[in-house]
KEDRENNU-361297 format. One record per residue: y, z negated, x negated of N, C-alpha, C in turn; residue number from 1. Coordinates in Angstrom, 2 decimals. Layout:
KEDRENNU-361297
r nY->Y, nZ->Z, nX->X, caY->Y, caZ->Z, caX->X, cY->Y, cZ->Z, cX->X, n->NUM
...
end
This chain:
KEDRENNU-361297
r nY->11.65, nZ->4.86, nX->21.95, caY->11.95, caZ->4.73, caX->20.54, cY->10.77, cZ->5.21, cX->19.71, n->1
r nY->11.06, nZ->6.06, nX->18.76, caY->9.89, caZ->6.69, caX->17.93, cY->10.29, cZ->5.64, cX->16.35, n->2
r nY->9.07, nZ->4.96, nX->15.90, caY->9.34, caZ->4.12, caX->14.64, cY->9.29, cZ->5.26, cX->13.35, n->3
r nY->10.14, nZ->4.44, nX->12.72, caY->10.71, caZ->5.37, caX->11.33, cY->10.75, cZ->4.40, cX->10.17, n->4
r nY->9.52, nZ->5.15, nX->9.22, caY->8.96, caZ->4.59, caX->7.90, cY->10.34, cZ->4.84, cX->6.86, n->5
r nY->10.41, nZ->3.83, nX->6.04, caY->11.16, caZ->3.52, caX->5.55, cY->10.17, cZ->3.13, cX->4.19, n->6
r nY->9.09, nZ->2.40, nX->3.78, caY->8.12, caZ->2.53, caX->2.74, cY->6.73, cZ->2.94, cX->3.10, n->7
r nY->6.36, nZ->3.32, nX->2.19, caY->4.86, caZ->3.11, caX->2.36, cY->4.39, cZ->2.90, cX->1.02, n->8
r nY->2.63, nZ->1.93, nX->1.20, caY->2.26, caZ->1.76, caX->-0.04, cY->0.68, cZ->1.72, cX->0.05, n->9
r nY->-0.33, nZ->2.57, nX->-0.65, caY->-1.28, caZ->2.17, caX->-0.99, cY->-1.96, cZ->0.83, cX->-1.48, n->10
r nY->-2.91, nZ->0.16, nX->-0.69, caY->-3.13, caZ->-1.27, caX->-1.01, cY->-4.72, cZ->-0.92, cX->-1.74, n->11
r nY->-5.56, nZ->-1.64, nX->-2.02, caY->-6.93, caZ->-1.66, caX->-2.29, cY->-7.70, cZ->-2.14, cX->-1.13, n->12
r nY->-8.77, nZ->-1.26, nX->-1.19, caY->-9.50, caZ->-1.70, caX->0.22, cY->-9.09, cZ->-0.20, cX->1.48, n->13
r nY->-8.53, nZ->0.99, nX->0.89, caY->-8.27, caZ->1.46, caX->2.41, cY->-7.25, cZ->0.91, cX->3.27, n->14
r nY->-6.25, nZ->0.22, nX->2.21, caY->-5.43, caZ->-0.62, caX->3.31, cY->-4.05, cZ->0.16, cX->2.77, n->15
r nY->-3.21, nZ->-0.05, nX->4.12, caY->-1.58, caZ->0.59, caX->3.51, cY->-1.07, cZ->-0.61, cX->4.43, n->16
r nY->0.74, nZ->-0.61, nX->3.06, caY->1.52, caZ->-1.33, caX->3.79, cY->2.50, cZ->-0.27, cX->4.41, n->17
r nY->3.27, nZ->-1.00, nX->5.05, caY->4.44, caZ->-0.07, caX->5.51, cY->5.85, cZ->-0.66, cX->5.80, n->18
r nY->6.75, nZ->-0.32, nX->5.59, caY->8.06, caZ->-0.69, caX->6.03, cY->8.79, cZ->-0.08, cX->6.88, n->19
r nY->8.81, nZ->-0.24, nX->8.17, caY->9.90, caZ->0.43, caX->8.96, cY->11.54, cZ->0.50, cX->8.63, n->20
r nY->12.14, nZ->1.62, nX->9.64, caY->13.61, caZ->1.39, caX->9.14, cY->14.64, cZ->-0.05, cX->9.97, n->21
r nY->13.98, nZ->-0.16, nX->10.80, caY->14.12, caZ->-2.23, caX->11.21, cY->14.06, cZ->-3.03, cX->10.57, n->22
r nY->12.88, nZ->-2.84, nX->9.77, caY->12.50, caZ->-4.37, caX->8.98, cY->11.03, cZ->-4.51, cX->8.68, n->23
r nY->10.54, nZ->-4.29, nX->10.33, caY->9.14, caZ->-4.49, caX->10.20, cY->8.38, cZ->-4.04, cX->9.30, n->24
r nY->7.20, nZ->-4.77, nX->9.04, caY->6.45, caZ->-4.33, caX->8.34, cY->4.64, cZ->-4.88, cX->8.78, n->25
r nY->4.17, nZ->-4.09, nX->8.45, caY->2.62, caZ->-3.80, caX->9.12, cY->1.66, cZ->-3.82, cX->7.83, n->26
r nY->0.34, nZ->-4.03, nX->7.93, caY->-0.82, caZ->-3.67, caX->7.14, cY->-1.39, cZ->-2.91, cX->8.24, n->27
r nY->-2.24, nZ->-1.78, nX->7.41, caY->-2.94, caZ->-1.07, caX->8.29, cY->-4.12, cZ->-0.33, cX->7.72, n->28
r nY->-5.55, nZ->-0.59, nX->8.23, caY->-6.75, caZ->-0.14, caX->7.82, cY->-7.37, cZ->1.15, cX->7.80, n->29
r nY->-7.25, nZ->2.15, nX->6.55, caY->-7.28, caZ->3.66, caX->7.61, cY->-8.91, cZ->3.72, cX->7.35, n->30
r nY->-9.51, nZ->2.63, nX->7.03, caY->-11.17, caZ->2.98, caX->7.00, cY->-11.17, cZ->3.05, cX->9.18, n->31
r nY->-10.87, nZ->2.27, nX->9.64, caY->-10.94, caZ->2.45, caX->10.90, cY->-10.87, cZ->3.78, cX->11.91, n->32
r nY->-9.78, nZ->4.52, nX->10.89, caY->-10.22, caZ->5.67, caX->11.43, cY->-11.43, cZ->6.94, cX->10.77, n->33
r nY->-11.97, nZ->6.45, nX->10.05, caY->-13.38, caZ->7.52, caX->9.77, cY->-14.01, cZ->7.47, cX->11.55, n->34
r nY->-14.10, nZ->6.15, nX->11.81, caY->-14.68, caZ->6.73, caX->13.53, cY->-13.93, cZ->7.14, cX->14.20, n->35
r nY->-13.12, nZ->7.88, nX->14.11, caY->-12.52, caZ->8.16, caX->15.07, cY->-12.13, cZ->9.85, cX->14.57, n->36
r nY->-12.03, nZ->10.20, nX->13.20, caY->-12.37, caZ->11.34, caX->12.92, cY->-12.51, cZ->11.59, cX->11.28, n->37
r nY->-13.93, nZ->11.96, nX->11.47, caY->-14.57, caZ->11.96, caX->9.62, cY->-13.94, cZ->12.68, cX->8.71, n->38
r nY->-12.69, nZ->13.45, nX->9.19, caY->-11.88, caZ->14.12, caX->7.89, cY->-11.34, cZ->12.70, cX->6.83, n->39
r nY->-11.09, nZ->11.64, nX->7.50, caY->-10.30, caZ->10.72, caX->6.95, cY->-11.02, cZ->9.63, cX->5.71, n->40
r nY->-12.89, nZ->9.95, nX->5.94, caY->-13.95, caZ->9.74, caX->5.03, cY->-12.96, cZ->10.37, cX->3.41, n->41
r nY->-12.66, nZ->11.61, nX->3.48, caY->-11.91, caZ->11.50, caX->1.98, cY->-11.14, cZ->10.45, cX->1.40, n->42
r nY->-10.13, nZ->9.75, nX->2.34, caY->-9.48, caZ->9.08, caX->1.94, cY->-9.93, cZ->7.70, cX->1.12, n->43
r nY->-11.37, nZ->7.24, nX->1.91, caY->-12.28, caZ->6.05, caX->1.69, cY->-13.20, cZ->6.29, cX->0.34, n->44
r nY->-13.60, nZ->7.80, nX->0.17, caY->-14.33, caZ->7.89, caX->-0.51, cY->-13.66, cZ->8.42, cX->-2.32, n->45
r nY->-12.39, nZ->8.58, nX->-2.29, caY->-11.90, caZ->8.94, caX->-2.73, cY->-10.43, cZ->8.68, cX->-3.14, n->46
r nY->-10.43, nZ->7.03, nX->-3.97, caY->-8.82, caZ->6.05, caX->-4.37, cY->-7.94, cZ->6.87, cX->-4.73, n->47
r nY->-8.07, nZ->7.81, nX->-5.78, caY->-7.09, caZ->8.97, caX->-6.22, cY->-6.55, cZ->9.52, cX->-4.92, n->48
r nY->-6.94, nZ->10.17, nX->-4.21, caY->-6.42, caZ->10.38, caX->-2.87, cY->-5.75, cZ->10.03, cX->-2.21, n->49
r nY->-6.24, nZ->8.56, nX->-1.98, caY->-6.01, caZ->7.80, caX->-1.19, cY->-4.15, cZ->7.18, cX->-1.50, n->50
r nY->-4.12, nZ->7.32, nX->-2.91, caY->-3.00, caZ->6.38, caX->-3.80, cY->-1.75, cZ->7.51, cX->-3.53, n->51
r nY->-1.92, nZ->8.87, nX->-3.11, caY->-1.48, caZ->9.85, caX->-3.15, cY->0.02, cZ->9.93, cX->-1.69, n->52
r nY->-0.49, nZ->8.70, nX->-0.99, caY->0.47, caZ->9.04, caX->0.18, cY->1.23, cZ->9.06, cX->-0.10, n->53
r nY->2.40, nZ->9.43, nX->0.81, caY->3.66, caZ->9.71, caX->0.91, cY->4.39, cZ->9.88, cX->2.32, n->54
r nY->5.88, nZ->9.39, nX->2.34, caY->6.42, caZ->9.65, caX->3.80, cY->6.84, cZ->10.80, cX->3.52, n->55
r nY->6.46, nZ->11.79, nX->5.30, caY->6.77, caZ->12.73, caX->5.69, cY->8.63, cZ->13.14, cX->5.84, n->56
r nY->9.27, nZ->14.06, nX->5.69, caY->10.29, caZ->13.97, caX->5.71, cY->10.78, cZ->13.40, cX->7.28, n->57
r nY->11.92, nZ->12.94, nX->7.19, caY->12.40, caZ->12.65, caX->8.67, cY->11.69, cZ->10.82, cX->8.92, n->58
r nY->10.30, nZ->10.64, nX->8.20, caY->9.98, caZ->9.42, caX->8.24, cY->9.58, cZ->9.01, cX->9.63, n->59
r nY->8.98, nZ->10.15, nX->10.00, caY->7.83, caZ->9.70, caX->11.10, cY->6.52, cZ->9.70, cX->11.11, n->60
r nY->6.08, nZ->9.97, nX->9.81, caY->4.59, caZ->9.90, caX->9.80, cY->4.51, cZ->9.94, cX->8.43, n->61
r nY->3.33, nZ->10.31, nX->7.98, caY->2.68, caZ->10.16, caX->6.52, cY->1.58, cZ->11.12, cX->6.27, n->62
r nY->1.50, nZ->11.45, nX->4.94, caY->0.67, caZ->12.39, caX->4.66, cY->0.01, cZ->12.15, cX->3.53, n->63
r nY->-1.21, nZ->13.13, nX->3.21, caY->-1.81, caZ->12.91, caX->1.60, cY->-1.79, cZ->14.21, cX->0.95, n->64
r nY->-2.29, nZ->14.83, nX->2.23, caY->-2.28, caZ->16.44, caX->1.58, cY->-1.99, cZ->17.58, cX->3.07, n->65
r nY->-1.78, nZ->18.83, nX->3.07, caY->-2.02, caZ->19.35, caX->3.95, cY->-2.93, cZ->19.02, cX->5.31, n->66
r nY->-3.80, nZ->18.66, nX->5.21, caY->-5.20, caZ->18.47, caX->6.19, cY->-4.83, cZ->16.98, cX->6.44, n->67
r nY->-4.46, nZ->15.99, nX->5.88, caY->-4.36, caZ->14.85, caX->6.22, cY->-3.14, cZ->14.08, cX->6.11, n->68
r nY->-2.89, nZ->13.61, nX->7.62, caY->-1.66, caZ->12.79, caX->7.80, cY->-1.60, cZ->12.06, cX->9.04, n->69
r nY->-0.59, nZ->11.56, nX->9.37, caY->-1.17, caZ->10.40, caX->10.06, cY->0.50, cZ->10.35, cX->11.00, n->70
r nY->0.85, nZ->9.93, nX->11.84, caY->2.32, caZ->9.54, caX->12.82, cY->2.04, cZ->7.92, cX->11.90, n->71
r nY->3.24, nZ->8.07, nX->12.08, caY->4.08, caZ->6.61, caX->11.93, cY->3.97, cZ->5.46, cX->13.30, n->72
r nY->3.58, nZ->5.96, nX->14.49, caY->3.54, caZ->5.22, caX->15.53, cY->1.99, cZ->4.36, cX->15.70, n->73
r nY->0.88, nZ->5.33, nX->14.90, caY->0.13, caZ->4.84, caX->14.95, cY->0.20, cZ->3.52, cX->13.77, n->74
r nY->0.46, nZ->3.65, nX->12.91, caY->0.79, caZ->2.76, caX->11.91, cY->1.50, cZ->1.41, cX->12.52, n->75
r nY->2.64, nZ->1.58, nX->13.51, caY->3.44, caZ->1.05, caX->14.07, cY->2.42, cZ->-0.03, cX->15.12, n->76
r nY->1.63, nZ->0.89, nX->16.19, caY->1.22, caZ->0.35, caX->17.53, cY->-0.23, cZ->-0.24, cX->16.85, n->77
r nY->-0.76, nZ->0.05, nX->16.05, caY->-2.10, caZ->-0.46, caX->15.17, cY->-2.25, cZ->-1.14, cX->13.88, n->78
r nY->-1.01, nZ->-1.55, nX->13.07, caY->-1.12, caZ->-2.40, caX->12.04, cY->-0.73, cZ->-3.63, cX->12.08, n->79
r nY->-1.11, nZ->-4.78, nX->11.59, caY->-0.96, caZ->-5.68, caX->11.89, cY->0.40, cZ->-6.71, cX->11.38, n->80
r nY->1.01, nZ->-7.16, nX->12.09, caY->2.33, caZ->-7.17, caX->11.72, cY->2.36, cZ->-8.15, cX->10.59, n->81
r nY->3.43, nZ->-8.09, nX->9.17, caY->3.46, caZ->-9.21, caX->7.86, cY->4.36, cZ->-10.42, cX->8.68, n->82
r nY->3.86, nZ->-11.61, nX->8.78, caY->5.11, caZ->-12.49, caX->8.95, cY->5.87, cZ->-13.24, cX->8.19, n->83
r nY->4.99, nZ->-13.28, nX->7.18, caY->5.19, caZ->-13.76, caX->5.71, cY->6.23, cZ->-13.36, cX->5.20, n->84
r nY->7.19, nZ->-14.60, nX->4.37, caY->8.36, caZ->-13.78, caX->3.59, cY->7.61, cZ->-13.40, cX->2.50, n->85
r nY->6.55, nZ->-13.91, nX->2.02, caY->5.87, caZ->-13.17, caX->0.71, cY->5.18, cZ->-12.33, cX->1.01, n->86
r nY->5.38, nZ->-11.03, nX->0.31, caY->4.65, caZ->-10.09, caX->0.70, cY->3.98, cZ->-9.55, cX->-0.39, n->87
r nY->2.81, nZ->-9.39, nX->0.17, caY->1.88, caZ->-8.43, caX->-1.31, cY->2.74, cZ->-7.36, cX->-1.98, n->88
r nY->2.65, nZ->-6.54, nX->-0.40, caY->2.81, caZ->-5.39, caX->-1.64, cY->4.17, cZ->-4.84, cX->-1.89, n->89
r nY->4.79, nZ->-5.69, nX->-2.08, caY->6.46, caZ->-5.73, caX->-2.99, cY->5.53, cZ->-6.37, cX->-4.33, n->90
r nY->5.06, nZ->-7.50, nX->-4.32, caY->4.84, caZ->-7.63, caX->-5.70, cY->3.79, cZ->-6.81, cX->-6.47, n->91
r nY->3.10, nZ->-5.79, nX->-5.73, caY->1.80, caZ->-5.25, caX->-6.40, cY->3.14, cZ->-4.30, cX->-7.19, n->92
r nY->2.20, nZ->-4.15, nX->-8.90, caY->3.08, caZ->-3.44, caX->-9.95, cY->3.09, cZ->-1.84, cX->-8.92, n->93
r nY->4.23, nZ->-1.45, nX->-9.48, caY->4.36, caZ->-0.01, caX->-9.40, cY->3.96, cZ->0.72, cX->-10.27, n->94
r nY->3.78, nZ->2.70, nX->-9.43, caY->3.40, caZ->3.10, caX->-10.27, cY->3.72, cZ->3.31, cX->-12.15, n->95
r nY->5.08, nZ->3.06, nX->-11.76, caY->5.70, caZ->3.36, caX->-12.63, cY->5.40, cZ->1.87, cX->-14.26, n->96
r nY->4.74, nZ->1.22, nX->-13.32, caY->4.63, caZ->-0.35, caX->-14.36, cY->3.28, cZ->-0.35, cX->-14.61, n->97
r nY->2.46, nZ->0.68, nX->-14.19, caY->0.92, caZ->0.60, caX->-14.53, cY->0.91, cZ->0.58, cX->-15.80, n->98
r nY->1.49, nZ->1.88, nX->-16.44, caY->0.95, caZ->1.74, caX->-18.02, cY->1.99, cZ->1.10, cX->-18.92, n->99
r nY->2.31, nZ->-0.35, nX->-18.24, caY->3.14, caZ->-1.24, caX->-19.63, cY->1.90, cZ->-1.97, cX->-19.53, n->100
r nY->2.08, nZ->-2.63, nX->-21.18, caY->1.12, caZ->-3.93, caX->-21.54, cY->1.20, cZ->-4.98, cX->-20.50, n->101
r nY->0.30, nZ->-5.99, nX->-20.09, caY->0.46, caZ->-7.43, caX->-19.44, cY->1.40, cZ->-8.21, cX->-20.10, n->102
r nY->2.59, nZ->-8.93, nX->-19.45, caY->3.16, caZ->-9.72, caX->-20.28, cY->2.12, cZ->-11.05, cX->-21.00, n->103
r nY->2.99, nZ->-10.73, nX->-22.26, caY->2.06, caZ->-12.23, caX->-23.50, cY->2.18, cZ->-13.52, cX->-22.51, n->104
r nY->1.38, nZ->-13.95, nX->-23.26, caY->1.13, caZ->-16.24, caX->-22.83, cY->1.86, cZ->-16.63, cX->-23.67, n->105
r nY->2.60, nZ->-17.63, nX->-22.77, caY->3.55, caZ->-18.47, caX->-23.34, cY->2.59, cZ->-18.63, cX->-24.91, n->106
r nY->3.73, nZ->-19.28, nX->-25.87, caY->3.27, caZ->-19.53, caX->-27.18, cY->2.66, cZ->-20.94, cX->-27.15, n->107
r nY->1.85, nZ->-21.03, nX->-27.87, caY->0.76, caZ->-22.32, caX->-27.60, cY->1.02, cZ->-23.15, cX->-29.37, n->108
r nY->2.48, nZ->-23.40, nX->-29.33, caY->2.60, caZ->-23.94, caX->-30.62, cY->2.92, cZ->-25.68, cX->-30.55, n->109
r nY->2.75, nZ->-26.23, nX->-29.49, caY->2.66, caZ->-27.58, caX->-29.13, cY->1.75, cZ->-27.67, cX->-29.09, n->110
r nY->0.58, nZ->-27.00, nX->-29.17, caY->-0.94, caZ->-27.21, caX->-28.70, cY->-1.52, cZ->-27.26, cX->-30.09, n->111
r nY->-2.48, nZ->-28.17, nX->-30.86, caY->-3.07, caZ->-27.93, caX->-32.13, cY->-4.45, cZ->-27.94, cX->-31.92, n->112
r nY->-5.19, nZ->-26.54, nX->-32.19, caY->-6.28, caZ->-25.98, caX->-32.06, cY->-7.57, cZ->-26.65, cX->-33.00, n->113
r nY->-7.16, nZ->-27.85, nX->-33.64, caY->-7.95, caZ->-28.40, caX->-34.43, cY->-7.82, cZ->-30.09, cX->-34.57, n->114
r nY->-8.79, nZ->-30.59, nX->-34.16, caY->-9.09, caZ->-32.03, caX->-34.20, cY->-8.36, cZ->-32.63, cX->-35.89, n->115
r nY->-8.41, nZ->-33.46, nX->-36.13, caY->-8.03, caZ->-34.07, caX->-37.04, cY->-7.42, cZ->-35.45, cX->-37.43, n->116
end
């Protein structure tokens, strides 16, 4: 069986989540691989980049750019599995929710800001 990405997501830290087409889902550290081969130092040194992934068509692997990409199996046989029904990164905002305002604080009109 070859595993088949179904999400992927840039975390902070060099970290990605992932969603298989099963269910599973993994965290996975790609600072770990700078030792193993220093092309992947861009990715660490460089968040814009890094935020850039994307699944490969067919959803067996992942990519950022030409020069860098990655199988889905490794993601699979090396990330560490979520067991949690809460999961980060479903709730981390999307890109698409970066540039709204923070929602307001409740209204503080039971509260009286002055002794008296």
């Amino acid at each position: 069986m070859f595993p088949k990405l179904n999400k992927i997501k840039a975390l902070p830290g060099c970290m990605l989540w992932a969603e298989f087409k099963d269910g599973r889902e993994v965290v996975y550290s790609v600072s770990r691989l700078v030792e193993v081969n220093p092309v992947f130092g861009d990715l660490v040194r460089n968040p814009e980049l890094f935020a850039q992934v994307r699944i490969d068509p067919g959803g067996y692997g992942i990519s950022w750019n030409d020069e860098l990409d990655l199988e889905a199996e490794e993601l699979w046989n090396c990330g560490a599995e979520v067991k949690s029904s809460f999961n980060l990164a479903k709730n981390l905002p999307s890109k698409d929710s970066e540039n709204e305002p923070p929602p307001r604080p409740a209204s503080a009109g039971s509260q009286s800001g002055s002794a008296g």
